[in-house]
N, C-alpha and C positions, 0 to 999 in steps of 0.2 A: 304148240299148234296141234302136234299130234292128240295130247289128252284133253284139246278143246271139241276136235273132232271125234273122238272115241264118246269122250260125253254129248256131244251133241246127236251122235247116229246108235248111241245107244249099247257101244262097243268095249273092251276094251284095250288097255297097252301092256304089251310085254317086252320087257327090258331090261337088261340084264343091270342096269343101277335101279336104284330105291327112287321113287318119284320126288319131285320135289315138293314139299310143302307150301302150299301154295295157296295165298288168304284169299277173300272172297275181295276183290280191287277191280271198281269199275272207272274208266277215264272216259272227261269229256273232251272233246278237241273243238275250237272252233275258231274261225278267224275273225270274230268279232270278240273284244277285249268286252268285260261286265265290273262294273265296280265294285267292290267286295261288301259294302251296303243291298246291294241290288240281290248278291250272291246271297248272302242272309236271309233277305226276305223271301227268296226262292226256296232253298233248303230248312230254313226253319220248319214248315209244317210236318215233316218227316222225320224231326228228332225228337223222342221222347224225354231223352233227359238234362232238360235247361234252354237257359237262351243259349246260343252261339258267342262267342268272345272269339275276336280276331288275334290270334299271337303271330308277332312278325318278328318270331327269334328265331330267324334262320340265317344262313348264310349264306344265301344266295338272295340282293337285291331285289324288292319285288314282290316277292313269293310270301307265300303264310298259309297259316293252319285255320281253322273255321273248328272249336273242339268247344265243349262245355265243360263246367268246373266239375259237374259230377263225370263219371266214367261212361264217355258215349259209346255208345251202338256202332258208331261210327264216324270219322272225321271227314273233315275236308283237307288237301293238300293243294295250292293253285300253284305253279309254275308261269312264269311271264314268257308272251314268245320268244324271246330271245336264249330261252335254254330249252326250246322246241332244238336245237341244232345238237345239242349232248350228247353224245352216247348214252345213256344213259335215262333220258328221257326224250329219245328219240321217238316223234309220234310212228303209231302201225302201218301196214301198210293201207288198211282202211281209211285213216286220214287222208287221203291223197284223193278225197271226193272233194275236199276243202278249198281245193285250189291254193295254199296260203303254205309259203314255205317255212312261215316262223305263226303257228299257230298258237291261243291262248291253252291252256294244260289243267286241264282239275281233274285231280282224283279224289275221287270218296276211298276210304280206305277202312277195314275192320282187322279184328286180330281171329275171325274166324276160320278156320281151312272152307274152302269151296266145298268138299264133300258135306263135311259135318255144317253147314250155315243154314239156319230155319228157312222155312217158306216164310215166315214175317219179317226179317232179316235181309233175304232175298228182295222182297218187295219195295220195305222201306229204302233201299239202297238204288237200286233200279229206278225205283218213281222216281227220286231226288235226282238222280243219274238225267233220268229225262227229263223233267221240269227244267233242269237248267240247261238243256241241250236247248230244249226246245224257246227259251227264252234266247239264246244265243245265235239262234238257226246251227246250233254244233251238233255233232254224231256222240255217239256212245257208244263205246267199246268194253268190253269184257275181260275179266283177268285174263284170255288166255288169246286178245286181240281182235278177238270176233265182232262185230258189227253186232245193235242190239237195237231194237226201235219196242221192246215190249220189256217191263219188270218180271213179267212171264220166265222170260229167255235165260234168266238167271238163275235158275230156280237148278238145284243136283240132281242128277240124273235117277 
């Protein structure tokens, strides 16, 4: 929270540990479920490399990746609400506009650090972030938990 705020006022942290590495991961929360066809056709226009292929080789019932055969920009990860309660992928405290104590969970997720992530990267990430907020009536959140209503907001300091 501290080095979401040092980046956001333009500031920054000193600490006596090494910061963490820390990838450029936006989540959406919402208490309306979307079906993973729906979730396609929302995120597809903001992925430049391929169609999306749904893989449900996870182990957690439910849940799946949204990723293409070539090496995306960026994934999808959906979590079912019912592992909204985890440790783990416990929603922020921003979600709690939701009303919904087991909300729906997608992360977009890149292997970029936040510092080093493009302004086209940013964008692409963010737009998809809100396109499927906004299809869901959900929030969107920032790697570092913040509340986001703009692809802007994501953008390194």
């Amino acid at each position: 929270m501290v080095r979401g705020l040092a980046a956001r006022l333009g500031g920054t942290v000193h600490d006596q540990r090494p910061p963490m590495d820390l990838h450029l991961e936006v989540s959406v929360f919402s208490a309306q479920p979307l079906p993973v066809e729906q979730v396609v056709e929302v995120v597809q226009p903001y992925v430049d490399t391929g169609e999306l292929i749904t893989d449900t080789d996870t182990k957690a019932q439910g849940a799946y990746f949204l990723v293409t055969e070539e090496n995306p920009e960026f994934f999808v990860m959906y979590w079912p609400p019912r592992l909204s309660h985890s440790k783990v992928g416990e929603p922020p405290p921003a979600a709690s506009v939701l009303h919904s104590a087991e909300p729906s969970h997608w992360d977009l997720r890149t292997t970029k650090p936040v510092a080093a992530a493009s302004r086209e990267l940013c964008l692409k990430v963010g737009g998809a972030a809100l396109a499927l907020a906004g299809r869901t009536s959900g929030i969107v959140v920032d790697t570092f938990g913040f509340p986001i209503d703009r692809a802007e907001d994501l953008l390194p300091p």
